[in-house]
C-alpha positions in Angstrom: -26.3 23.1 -12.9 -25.3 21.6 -9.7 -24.1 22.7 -6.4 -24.4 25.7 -4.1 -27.0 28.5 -5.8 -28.2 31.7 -4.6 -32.2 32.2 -5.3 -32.8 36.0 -6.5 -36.5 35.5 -6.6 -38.5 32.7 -6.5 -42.3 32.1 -7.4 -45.1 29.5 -7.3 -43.3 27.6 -10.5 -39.8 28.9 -11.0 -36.5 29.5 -8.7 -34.2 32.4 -10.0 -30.8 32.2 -9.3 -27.5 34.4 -9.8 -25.5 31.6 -11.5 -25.4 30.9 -14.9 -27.4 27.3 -15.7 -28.1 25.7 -19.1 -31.9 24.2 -20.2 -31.6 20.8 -18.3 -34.4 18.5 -18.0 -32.7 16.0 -14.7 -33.5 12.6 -13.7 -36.6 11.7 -11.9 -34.0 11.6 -8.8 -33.3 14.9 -9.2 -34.0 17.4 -6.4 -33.4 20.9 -4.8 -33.0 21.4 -1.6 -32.5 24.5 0.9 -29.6 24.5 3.1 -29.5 28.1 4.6 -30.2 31.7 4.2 -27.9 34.5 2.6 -28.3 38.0 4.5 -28.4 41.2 2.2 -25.8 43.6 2.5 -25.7 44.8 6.1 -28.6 43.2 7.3 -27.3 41.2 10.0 -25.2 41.9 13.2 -23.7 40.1 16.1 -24.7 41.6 19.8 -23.5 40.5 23.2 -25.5 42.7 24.6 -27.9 40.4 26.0 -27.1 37.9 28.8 -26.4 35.2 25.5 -25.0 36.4 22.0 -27.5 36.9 19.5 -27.3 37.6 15.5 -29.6 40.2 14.9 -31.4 41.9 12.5 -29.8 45.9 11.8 -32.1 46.4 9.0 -34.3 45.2 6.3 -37.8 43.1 7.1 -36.7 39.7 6.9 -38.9 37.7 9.7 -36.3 35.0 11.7 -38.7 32.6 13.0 -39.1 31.9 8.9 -36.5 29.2 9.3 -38.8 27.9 11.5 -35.5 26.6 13.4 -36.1 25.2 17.3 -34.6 26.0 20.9 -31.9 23.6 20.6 -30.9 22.8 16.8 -27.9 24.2 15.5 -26.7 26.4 12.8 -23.5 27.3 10.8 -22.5 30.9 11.0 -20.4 32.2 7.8 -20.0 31.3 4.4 -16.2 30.6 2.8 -15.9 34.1 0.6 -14.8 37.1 3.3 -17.9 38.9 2.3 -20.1 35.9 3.7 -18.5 35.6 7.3 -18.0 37.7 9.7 -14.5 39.5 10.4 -14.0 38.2 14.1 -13.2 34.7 13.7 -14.7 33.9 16.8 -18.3 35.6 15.6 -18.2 32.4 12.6 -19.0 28.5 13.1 -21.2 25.9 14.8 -23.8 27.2 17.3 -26.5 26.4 19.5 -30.0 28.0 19.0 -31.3 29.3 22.5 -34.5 31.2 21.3 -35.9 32.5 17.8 -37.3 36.0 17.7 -38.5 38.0 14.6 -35.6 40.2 14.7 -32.6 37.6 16.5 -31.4 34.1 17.0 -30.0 33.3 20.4 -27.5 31.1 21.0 -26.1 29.2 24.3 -23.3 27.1 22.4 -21.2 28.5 20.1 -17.8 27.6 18.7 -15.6 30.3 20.7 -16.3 33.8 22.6 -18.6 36.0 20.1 -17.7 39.9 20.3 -20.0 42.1 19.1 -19.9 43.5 15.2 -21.3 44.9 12.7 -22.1 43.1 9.5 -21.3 46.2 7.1 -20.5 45.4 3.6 -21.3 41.8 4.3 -23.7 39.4 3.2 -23.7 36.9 6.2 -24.8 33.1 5.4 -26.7 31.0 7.5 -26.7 26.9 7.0 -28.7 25.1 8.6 -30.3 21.0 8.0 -32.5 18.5 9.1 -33.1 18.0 13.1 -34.3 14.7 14.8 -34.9 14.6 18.1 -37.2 13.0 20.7 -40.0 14.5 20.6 -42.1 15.5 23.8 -45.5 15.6 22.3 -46.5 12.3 21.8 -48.8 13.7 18.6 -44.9 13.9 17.3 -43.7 10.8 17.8 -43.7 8.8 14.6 -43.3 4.9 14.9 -41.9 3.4 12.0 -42.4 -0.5 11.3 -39.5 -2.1 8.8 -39.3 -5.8 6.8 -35.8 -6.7 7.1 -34.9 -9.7 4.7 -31.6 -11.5 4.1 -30.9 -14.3 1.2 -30.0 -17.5 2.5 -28.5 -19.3 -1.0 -29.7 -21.1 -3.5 -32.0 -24.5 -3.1 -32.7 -26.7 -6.2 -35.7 -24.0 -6.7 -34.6 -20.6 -6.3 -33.6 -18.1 -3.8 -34.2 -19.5 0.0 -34.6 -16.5 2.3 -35.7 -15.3 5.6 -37.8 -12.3 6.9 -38.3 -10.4 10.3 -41.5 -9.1 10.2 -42.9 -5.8 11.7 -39.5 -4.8 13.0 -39.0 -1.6 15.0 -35.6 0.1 15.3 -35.0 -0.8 19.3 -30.8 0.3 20.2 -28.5 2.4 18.1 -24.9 2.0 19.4 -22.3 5.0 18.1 -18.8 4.0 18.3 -16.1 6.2 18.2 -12.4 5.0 19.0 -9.3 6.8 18.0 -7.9 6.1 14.4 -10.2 4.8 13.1 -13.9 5.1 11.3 -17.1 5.9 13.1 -19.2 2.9 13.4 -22.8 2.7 14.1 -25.1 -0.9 15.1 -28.6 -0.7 14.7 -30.8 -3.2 16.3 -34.4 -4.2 15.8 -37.3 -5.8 17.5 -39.6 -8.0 15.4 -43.2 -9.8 15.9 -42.4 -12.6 14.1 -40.1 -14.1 11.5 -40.8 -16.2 8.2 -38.7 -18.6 6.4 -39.2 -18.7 2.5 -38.3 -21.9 -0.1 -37.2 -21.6 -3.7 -40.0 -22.6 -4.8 -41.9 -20.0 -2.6 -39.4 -17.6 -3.6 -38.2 -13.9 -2.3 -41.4 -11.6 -1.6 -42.0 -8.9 -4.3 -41.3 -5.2 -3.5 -39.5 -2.6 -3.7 -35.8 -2.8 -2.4 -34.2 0.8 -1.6 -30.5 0.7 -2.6 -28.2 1.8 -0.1 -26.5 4.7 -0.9 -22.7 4.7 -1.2 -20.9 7.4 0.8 -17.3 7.7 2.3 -16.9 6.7 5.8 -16.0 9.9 8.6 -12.8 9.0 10.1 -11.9 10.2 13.6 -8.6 11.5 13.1 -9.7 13.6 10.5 -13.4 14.3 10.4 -14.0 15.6 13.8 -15.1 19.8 13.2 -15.9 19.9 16.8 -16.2 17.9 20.3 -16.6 18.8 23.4 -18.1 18.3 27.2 -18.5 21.2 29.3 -20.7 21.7 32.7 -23.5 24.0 32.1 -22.8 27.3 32.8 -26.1 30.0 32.6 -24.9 32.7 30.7 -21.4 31.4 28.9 -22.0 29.6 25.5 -18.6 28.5 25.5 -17.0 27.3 29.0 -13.5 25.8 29.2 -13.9 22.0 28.6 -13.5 19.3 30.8 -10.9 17.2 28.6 -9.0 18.6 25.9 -8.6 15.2 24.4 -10.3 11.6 24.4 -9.3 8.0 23.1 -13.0 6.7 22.4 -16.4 7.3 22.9 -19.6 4.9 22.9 -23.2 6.9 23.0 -26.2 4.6 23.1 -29.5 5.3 22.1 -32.3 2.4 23.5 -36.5 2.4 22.7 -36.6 -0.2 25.2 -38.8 -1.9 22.6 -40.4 -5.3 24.0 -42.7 -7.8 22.2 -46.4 -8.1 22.9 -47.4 -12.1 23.6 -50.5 -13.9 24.0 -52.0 -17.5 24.0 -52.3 -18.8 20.8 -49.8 -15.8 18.8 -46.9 -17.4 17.2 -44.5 -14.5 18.1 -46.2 -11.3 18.9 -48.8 -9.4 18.1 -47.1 -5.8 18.8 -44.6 -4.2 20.1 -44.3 -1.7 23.2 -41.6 1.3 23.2 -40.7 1.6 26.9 -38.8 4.7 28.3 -36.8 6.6 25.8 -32.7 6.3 27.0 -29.3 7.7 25.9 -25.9 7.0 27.6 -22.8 5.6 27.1 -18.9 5.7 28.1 -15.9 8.2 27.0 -12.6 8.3 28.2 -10.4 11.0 28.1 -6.9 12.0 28.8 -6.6 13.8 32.4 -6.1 17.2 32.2 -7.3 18.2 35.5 -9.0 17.3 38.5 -12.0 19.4 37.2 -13.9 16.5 35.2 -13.2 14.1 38.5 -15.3 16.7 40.3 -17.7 17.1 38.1 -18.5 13.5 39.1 -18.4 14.0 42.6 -20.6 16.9 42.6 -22.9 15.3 40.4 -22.7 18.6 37.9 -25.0 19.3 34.8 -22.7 18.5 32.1 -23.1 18.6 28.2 -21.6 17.1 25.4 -22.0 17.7 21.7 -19.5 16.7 18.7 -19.9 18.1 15.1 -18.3 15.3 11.8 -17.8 17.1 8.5 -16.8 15.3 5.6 -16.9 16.9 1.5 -19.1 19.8 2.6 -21.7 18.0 4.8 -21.8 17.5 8.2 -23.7 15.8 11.2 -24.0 17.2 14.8 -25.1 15.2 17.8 -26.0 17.1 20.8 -26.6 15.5 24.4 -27.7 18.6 26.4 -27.8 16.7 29.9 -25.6 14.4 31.5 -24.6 13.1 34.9 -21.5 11.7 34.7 -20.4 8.3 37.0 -17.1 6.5 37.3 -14.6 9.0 37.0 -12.0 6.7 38.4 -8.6 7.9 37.5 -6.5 5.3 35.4 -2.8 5.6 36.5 -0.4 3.5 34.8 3.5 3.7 35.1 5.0 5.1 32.0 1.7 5.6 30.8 -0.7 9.1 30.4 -3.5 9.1 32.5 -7.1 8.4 31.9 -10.2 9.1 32.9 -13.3 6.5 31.8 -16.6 8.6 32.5 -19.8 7.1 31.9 -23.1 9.3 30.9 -26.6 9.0 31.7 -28.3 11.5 30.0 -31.7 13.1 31.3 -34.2 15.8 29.4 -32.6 19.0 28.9 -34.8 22.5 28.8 -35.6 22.1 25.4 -37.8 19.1 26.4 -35.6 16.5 24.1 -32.7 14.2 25.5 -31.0 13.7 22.1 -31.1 16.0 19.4 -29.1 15.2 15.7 -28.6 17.8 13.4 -28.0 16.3 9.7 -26.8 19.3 7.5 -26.8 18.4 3.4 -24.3 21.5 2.9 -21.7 23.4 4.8 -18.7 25.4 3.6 -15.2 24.4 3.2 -15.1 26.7 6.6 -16.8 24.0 8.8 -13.8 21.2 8.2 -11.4 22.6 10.4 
């Protein structure tokens, strides 16, 4: 009863599908979740007509902007079976939504050269997930307010413990270095902190359990990664490295505390100005990144993990790069160490993450 399903029909109470299930009454836990769109037979082409390639509607009714997908999120073009992808290899994969019409999708990243085809015989599938971004509306912006509380042993009364109080997530660091596991550090900003006795004892609550998943590893995990100057017009330009040794992307709030006379701690919190950079180096390749610097060009960078069928995309769609310093060192390759200040992009966001629950076997390549 579990897995990938196909709905044939669906209505205000019950989902149809075209596997075979058995009466099943799940946990409370339990939930369904949609993770893309099949095409019907034919329904969907590839065109390069246009000045980016589109998947467009040949026939039927069915209305795109349904997905209700965004200028900027990605998708994943093509399903495992033959008769769920594309023939062209190159027409299949991650891409980069440009704009959302009724009858096409546009996109101005993609994972190689589309070519235009025909989707005879086939019944294309679309994934798509979950998008976070920041938002430009400040209507969107949701602030989120956490009670982080560690356990400090055991007294001759109980539990001893210690709480930060109204805490708001300030700096996410992602870490990426070769062989080895994808870290992340998340760091907070709090009004004020409390100190708790046995006798007192912990606070009562809720506690949500952390959910145990396997860790992406970036020898192995790595679908897609690459930085490329923005080029109007070509959703796949050559790259600027073909290889890296690490990678650090910071995300900072710039959250400070709000003090006043006679407030132990702080009353609030204020979110200053929304910032993403960080540092990669790379293996030289050619002089083309070390001019990038120099010419101060509008560079991207975006890297895809996949791991057991799901997969996580992070997308920085402007960059100026700085450094750019060559590393020579006898007997040894050389490097280049970039750093990246990233600015708002034409989709009004600075950092968008794509979290997909599914993807086919296809996207861990």
């Amino acid at each position: 009863n579990n897995g990938l399903k196909v709905v044939v029909t669906a209505g205000a109470t019950a989902l149809e599908v075209g596997d075979g299930l058995v009466d099943e009454t799940p946990a409370a836990t339990a939930k369904l979740q949609q993770v893309g769109f099949q095409f019907g037979s034919g329904e969907i082409n590839i065109s390069t007509a246009a000045s980016y390639p589109r998947l467009v509607r040949a026939s039927g009714t069915k209305d795109l902007t349904d997905f209700g997908l965004i200028p900027g999120e990605w998708v994943f073009i093509g399903g495992d079976a033959a008769g769920t992808k594309f023939t062209t290899a190159n027409n299949n994969g991650f891409a980069r939504v440009r704009a959302v019409a009724a009858t096409y999708i546009e996109f101005d990243k993609t994972a190689a050269t589309m070519a235009n085809e025909t989707g005879t015989g086939k019944t294309i599938r679309l994934f798509f997930g979950n998008v976070i971004r920041n938002e430009p509306a400040a209507a969107d912006i949701v602030r989120r307010t956490y009670q982080l509380e560690r356990t400090l042993g055991q007294d001759a009364n109980g539990t001893m413990s210690e709480y930060l109080v109204g805490a708001v997530p300030n700096e996410l660091s992602l870490q990426i270095r070769q062989a080895d596991k994808v870290t992340v550090d998340l760091s907070f900003v709090a009004v004020d902190n409390e100190q708790r006795d046995g006798t007192t004892g912990v606070k009562s609550g809720s506690r949500p359990t952390l959910v145990d998943a396997p860790a992406f590893n970036t020898s192995s995990d790595f679908s897609r990664i690459k930085m490329h100057i923005i080029t109007s017009g070509n959703p796949n330009p050559s790259p600027l490295f073909a290889f890296l040794t690490e990678l650090t992307l910071t995300i900072n709030n710039n959250v400070s505390p709000n003090k006043a006379v006679a407030v132990l701690g702080a009353f609030d919190v204020s979110a200053g100005t929304f910032q993403v950079g960080g540092n990669v180096t790379a293996y030289f390749a050619d002089i083309a990144a070390v001019q990038a610097v120099r010419n101060n060009s509008d560079v991207t960078l975006d890297f895809a993990l996949v791991k057991n069928n799901a997969g996580l995309v992070w997308d920085i769609p402007l960059i100026a790069l700085g450094d750019g310093r060559l590393n020579v060192e006898q007997d040894q390759p050389i490097t280049l160490p970039l750093s990246m200040d990233a600015a708002e992009g034409s989709n009004n966001h600075t950092l968008l993450f794509n979290e997909f629950p599914y993807l086919p076997n296809a996207a861990d390549v």
